[in-house]
KENU-211578 format. One line per 3 residues: number of its first residue (from 1); their letters; for each residue x, y, z of N, C-alpha, C, O. Coordinates in steps of 0.1 Angstrom, whole numbers. Example, Ala and Ser with C-alpha at 12.3 -4.5 7.8 and 13.67 -1.06 7.14 Angstrom:
1 = as = 132/-57/78/123/-45/78/132/-33/78/142/-33/85 | 128/-22/71/137/-11/71/129/0/79/134/11/80;
// end
This chain:
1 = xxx = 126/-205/-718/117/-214/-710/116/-208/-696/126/-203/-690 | 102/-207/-690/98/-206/-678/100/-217/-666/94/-228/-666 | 107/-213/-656/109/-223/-645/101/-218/-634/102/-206/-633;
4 = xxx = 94/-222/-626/87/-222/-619/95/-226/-601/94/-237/-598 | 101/-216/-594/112/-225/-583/100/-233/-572/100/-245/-569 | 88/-223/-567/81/-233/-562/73/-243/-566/65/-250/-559;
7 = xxx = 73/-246/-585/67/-258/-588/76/-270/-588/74/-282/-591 | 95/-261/-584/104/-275/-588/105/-278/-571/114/-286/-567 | 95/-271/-560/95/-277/-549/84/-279/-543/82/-281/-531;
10 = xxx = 74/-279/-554/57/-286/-549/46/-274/-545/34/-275/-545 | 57/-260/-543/45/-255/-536/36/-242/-541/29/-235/-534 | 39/-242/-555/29/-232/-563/35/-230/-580/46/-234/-585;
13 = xxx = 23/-224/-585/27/-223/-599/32/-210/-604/27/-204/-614 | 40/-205/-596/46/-188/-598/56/-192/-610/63/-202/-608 | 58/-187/-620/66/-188/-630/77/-179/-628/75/-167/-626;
16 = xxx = 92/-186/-629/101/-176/-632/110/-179/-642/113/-191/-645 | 118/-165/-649/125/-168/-660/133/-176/-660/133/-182/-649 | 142/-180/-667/152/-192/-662/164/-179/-659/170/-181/-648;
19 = xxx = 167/-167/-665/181/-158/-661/175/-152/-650/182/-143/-645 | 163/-154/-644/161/-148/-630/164/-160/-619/168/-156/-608 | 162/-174/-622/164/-188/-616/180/-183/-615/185/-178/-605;
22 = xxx = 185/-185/-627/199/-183/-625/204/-174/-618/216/-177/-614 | 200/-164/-615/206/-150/-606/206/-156/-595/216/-157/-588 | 193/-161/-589/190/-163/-575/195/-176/-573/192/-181/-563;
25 = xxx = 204/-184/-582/212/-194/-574/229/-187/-572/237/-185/-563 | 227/-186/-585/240/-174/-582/243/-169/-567/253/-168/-560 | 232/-166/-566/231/-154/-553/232/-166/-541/240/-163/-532;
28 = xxx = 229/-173/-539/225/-186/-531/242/-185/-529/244/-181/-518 | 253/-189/-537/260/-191/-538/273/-181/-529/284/-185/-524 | 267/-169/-528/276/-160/-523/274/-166/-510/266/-174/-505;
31 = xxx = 288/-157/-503/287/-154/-487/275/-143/-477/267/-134/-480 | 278/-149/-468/270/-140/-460/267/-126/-465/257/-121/-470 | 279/-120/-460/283/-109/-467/279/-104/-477/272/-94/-478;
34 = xxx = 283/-111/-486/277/-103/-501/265/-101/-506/262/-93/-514 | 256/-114/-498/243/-118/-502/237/-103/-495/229/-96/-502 | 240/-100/-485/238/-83/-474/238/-75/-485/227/-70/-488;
37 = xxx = 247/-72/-493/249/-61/-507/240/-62/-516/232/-54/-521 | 244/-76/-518/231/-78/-530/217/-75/-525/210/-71/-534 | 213/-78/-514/202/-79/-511/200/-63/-510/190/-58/-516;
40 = xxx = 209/-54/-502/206/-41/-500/204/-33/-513/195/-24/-515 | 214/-39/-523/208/-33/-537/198/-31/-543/194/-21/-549 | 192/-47/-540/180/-48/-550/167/-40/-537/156/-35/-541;
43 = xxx = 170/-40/-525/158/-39/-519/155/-21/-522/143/-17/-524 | 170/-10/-524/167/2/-529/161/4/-538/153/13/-538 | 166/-6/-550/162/-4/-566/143/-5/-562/136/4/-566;
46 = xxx = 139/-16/-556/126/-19/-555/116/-10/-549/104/-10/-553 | 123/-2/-538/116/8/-533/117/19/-543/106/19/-548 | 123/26/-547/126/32/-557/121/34/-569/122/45/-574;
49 = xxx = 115/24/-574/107/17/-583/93/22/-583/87/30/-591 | 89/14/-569/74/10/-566/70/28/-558/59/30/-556 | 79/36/-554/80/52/-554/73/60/-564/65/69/-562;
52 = xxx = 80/53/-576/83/61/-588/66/55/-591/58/63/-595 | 63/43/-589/49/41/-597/38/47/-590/28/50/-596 | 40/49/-579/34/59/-574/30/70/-573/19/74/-569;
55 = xxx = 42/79/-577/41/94/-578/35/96/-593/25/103/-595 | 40/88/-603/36/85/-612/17/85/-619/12/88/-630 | 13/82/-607/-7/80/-608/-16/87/-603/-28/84/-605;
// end
């Protein structure tokens, strides 16, 4: 099932998975700190990524 986080708070119809819902309360959940890590992780993986789709075309 698709959950949608800003349709469960009024403010658009973006669909998200529910194990991606769940990551990001997970994440909600950490400390300051760790939310820093996580956050620096994912923002490498994403550059990294969106790099690769580029050299790619």
């Amino acid at each position: 099932m698709n959950v949608s986080l800003d349709y469960l708070v009024g403010n658009s119809d973006l669909l998200l998975e529910k194990n991606v819902l769940n990551k990001i309360m997970d994440i909600q959940k950490l400390g300051t700190e760790d939310k820093a890590h996580v956050f620096a992780m994912l923002d490498a993986f994403l550059q990294s990524h969106k790099a690769k789709k580029v050299f790619a075309s």
